[in-house]
MMTF fields as JSON, N, C-alpha, C and O atoms, coordinates in Angstrom:
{
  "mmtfVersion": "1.0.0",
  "mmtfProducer": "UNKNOWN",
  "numBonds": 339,
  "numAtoms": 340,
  "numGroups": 85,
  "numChains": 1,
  "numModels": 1,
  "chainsPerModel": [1],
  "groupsPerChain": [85],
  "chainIdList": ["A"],
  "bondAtomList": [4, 2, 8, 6, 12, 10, 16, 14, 20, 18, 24, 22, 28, 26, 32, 30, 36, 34, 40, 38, 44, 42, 48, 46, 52, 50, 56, 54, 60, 58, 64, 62, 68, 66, 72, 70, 76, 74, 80, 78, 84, 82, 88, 86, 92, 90, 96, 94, 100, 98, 104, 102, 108, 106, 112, 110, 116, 114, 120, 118, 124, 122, 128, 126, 132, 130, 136, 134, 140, 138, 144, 142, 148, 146, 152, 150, 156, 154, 160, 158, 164, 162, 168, 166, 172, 170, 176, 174, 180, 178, 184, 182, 188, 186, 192, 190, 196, 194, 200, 198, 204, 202, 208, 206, 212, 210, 216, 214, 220, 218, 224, 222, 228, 226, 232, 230, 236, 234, 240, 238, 244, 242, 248, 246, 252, 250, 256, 254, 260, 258, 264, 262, 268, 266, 272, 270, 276, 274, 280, 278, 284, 282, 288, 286, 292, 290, 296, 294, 300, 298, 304, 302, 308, 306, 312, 310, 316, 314, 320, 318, 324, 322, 328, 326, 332, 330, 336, 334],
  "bondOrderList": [1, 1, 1, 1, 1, 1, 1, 1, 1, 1, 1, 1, 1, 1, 1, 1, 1, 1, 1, 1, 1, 1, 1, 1, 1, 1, 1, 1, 1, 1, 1, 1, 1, 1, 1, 1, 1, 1, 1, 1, 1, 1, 1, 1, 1, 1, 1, 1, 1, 1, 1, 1, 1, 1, 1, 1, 1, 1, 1, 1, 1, 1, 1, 1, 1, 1, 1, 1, 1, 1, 1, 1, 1, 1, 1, 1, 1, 1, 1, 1, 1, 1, 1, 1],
  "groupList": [{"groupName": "UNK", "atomNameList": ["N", "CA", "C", "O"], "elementList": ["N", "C", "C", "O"], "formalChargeList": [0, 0, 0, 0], "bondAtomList": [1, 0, 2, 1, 3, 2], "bondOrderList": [1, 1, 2], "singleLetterCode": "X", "chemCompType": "L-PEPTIDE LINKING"}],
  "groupTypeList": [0, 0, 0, 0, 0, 0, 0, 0, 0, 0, 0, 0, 0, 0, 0, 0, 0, 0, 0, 0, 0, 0, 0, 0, 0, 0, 0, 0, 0, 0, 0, 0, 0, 0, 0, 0, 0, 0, 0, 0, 0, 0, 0, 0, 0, 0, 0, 0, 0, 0, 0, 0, 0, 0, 0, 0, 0, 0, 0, 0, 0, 0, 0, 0, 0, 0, 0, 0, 0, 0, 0, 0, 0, 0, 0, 0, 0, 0, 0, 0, 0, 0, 0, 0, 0],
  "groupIdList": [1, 2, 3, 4, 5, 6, 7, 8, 9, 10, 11, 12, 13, 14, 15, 16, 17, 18, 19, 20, 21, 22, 23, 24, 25, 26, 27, 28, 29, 30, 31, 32, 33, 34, 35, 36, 37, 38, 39, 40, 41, 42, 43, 44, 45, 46, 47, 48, 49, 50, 51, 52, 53, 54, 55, 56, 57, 58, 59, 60, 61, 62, 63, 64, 65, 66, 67, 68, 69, 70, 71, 72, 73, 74, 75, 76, 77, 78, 79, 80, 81, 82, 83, 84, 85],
  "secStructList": [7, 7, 7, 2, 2, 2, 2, 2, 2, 2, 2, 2, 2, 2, 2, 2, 1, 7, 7, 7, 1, 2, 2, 2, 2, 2, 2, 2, 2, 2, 2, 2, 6, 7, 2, 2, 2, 2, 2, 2, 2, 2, 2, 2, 2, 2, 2, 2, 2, 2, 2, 2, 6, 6, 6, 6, 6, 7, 1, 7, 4, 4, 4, 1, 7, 7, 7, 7, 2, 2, 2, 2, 2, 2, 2, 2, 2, 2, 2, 2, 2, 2, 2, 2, 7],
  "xCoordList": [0.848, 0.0, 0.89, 1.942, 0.547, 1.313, 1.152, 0.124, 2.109, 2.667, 1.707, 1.664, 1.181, 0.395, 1.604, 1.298, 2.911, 3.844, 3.716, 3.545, 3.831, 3.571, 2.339, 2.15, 1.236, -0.197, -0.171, -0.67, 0.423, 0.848, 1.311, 0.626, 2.333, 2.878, 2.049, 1.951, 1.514, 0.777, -0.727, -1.431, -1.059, -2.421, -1.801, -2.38, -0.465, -0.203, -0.004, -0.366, 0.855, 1.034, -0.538, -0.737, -1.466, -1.864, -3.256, -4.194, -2.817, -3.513, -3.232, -3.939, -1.733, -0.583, -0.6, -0.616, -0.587, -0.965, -1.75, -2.266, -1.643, -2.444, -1.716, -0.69, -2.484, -1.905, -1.423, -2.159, -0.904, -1.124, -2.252, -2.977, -2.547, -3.735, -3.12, -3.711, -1.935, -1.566, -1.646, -2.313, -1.033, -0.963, -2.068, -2.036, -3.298, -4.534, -5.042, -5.253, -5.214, -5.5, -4.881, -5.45, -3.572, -2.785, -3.585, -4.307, -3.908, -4.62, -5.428, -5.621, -6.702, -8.009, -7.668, -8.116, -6.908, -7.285, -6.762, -7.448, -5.564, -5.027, -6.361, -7.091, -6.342, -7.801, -8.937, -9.662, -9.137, -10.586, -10.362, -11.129, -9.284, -8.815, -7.972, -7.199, -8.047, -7.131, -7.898, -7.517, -8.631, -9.472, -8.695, -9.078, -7.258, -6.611, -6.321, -6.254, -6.002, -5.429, -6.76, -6.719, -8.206, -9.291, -9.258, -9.342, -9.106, -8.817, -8.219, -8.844, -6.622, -5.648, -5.778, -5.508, -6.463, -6.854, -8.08, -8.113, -8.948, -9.888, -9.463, -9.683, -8.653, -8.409, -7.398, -7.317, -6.565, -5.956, -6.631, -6.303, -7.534, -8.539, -9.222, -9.359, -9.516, -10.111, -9.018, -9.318, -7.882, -6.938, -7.012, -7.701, -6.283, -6.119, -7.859, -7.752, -8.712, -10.148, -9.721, -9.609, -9.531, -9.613, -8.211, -8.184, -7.26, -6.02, -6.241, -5.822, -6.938, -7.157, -8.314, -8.397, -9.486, -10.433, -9.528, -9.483, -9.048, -8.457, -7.493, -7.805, -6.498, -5.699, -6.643, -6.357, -7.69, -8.392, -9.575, -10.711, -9.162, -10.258, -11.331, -12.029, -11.582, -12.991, -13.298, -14.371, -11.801, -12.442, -13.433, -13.786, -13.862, -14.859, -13.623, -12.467, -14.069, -13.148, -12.558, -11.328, -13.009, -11.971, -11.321, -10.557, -11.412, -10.261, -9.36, -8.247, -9.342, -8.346, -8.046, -7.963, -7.943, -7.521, -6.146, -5.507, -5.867, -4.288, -3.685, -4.501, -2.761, -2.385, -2.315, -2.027, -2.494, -2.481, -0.814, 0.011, -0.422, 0.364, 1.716, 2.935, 0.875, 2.094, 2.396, 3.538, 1.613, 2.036, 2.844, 3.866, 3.155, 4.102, 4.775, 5.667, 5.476, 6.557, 7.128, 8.297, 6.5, 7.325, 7.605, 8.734, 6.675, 7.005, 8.434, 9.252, 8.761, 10.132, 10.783, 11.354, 11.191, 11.788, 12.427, 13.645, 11.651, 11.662, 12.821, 13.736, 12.562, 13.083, 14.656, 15.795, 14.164, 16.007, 16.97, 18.132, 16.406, 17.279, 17.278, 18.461, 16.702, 16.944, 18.06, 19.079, 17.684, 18.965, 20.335, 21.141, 20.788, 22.315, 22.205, 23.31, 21.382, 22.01, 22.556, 23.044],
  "yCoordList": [-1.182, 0.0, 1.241, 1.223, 2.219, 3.544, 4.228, 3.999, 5.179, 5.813, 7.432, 7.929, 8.041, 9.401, 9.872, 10.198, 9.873, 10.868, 10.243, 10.911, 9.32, 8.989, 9.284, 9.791, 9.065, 9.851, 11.248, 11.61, 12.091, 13.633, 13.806, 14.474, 13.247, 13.242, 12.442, 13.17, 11.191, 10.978, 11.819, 11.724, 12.882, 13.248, 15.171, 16.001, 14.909, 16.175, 16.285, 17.136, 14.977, 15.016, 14.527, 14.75, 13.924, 13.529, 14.785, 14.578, 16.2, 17.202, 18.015, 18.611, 17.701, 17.599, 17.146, 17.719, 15.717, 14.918, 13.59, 13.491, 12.544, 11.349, 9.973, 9.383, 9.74, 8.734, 6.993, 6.646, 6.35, 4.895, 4.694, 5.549, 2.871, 2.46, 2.319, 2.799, 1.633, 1.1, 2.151, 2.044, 3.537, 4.778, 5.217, 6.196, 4.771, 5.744, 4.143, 4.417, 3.115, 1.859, 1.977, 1.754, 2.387, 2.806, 3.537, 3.068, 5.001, 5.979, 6.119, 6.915, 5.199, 5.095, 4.008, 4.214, 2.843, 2.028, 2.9, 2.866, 3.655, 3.826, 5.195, 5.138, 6.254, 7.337, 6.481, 7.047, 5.218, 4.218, 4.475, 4.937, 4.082, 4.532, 4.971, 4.436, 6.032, 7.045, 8.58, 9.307, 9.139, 10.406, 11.427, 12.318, 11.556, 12.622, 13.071, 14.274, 11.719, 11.899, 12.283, 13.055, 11.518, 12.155, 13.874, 14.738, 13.774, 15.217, 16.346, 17.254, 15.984, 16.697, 16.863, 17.936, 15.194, 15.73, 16.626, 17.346, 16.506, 17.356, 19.075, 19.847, 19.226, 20.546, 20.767, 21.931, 19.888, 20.232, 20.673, 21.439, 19.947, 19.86, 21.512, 22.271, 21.768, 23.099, 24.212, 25.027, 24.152, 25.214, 25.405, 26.232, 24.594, 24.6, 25.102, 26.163, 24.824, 25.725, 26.832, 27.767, 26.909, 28.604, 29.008, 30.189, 28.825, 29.38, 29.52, 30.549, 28.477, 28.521, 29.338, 29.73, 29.724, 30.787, 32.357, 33.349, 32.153, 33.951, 33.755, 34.818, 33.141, 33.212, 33.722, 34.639, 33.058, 33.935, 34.476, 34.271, 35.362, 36.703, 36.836, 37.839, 35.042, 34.692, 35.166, 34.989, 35.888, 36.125, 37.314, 38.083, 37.371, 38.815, 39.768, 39.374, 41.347, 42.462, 42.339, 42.379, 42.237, 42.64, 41.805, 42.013, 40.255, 39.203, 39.622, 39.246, 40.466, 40.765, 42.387, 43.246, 42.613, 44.435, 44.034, 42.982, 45.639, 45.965, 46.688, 47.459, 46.733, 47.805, 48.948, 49.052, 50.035, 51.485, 51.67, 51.046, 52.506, 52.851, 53.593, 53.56, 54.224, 54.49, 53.233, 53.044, 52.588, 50.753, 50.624, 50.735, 50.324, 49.572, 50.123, 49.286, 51.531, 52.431, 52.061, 51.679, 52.134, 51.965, 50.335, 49.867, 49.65, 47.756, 47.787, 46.887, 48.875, 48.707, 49.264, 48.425, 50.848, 51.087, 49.998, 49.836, 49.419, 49.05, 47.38, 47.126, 46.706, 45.544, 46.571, 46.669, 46.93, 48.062, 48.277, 47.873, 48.949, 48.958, 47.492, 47.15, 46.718, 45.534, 44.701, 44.174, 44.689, 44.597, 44.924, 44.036, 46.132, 47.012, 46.775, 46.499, 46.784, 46.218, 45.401, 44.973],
  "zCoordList": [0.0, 0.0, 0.0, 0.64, -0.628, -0.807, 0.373, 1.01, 0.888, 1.98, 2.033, 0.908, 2.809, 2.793, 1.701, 0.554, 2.143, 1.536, -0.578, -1.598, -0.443, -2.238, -2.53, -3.635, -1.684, -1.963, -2.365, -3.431, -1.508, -1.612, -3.223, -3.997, -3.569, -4.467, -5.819, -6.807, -5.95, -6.96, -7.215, -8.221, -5.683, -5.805, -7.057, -7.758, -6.616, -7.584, -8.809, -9.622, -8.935, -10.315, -11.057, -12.251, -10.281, -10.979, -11.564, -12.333, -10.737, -11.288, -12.701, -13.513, -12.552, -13.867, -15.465, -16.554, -14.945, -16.248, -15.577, -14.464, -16.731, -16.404, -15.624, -15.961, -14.656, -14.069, -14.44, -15.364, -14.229, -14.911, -14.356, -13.847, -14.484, -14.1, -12.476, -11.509, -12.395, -10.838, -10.18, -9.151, -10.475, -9.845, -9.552, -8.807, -9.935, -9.738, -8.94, -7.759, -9.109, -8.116, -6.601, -5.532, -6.842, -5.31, -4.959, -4.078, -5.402, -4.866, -4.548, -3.628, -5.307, -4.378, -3.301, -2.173, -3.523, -2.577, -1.24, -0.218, -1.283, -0.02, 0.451, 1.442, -0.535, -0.148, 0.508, 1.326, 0.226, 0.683, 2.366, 3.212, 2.436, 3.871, 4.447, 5.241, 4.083, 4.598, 4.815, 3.898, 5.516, 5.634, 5.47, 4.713, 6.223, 5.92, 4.886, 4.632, 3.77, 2.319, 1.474, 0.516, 2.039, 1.219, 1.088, 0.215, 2.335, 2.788, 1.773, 1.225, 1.663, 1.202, -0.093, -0.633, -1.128, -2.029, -2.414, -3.412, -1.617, -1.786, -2.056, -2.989, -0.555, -0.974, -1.969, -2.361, -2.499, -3.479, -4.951, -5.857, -4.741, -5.849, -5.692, -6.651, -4.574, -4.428, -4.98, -5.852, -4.442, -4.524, -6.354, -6.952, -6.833, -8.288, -8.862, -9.477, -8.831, -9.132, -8.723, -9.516, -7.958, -7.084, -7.652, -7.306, -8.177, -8.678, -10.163, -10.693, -11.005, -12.545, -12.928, -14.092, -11.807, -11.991, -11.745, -12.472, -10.776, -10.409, -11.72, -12.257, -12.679, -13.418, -14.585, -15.356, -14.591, -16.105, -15.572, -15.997, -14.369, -14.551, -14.037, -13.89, -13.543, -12.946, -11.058, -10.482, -10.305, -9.458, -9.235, -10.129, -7.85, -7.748, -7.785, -7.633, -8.052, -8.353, -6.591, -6.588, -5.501, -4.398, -4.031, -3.088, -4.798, -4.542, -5.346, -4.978, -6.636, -7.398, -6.951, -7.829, -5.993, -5.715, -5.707, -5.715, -5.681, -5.858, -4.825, -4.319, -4.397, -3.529, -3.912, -5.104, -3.27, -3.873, -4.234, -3.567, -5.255, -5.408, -4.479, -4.647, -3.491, -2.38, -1.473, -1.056, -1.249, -0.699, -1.303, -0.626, -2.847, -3.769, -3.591, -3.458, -3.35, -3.501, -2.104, -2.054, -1.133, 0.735, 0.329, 0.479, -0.108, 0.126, -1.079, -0.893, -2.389, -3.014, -2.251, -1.553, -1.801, -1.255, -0.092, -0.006, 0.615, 1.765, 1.509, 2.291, 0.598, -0.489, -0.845, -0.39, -1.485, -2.072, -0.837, -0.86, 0.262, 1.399, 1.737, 1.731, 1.957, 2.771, 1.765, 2.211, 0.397, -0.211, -0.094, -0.372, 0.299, 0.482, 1.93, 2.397, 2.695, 3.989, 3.981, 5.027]
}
């Protein structure tokens, strides 16, 4: 049976590309029982929706705000010195 930690890892790639057959058989059998890993993929599954909607535009306008322009200027400034220090 596959390890949470190879779960982690086949539940990513397999958001990636396509899994074999054994790779996706490991994965449900060990998800059958495993709650945490149902878990992890679930929200993985959420994140990537919620990252491929805000990437093309689909969030609401105040999930996509900006900082005002004098923010950006103190947060560079502030980066530039911490640099030469």
């Amino acid at each position: 049976m596959l390890s949470c930690k190879e779960v982690s890892c086949l539940a990513s790639k397999g958001l990636d590309s396509h899994l074999s057959r054994r790779e996706r058989f490991g994965l449900w059998m060990h998800l059958m029982m495993c709650r945490l890993c149902r878990r992890y993929v679930r929200d993985l599954r959420f994140l990537r929706r919620v990252f491929t909607r805000a990437g093309q535009g689909g969030m609401p306008p105040a999930a996509r705000a900006t900082l005002p322009k004098a923010s950006r200027e103190r947060i560079r400034r502030a980066l530039s010195n911490a640099d030469q220090g």
